[in-house]
N, C-alpha and C positions, 0 to 999 in steps of 0.2 A: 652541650654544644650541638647544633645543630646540624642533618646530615647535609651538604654543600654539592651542586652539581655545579661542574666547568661548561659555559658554553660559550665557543667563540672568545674564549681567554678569560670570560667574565665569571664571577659566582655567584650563584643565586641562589637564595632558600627555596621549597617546595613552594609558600607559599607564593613568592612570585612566580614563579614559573605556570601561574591559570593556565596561560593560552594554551599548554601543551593538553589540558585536561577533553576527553572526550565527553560532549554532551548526549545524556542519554536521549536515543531515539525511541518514538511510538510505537507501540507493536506493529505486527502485521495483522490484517486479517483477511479470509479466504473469503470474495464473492462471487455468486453465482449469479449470471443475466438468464434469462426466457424470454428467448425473441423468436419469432417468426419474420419470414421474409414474405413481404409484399400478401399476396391473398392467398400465400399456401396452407395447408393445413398440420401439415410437421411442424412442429416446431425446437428448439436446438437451446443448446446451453455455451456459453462461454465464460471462463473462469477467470479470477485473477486474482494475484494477490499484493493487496495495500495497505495504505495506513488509515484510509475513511471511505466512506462511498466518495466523496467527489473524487478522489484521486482514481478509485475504482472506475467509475463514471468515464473519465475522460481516456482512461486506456480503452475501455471498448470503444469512444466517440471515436478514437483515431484507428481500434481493429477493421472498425466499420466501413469507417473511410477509403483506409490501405485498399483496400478489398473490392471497394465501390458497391457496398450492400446498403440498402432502406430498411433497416430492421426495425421494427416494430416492436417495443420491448414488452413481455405481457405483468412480470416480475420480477424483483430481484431480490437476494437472498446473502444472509451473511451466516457463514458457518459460525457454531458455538462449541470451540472446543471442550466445555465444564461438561455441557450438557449432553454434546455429539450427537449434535441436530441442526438443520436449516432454520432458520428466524428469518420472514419476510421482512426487509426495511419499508421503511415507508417515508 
């Protein structure tokens, strides 16, 4: 016999009940920008963490923005947790 959930007066077996099922999400991963601003010669890191570079990508296009900065990006970089080291993307 099957185990039976009440919802809403109704019974359903586990396997109707999908919708309730959570879809696994993508990891996260940690990356790093190197940008300079304008013709300085410092130049700065900002970090973040996503599920790809484009997602990565677009939070700094909007850091940028917020901010009202011209950054000039020289690198970017994706942490490797196995390895625990920086790996330039490309």
């Amino acid at each position: 016999m099957p185990f039976l959930f009440e919802l809403a007066g109704d019974y359903q077996t586990p396997k109707e009940k999908s919708w309730m099922k959570k879809e696994k999400e993508p990891p996260m991963d940690e990356f790093r920008f190197h940008y300079h601003l304008g013709d300085a010669t410092e130049s700065s890191d900002k970090y973040f963490i996503a599920r790809n570079l484009q997602e990565a990508s677009e939070m700094f296009d909007y850091a940028c923005l917020r901010k009202h900065l011209q950054a000039q990006v020289s690198k970017v970089e994706q942490w490797n947790r196995w390895t625990n080291k920086w790996e330039t993307v490309e």
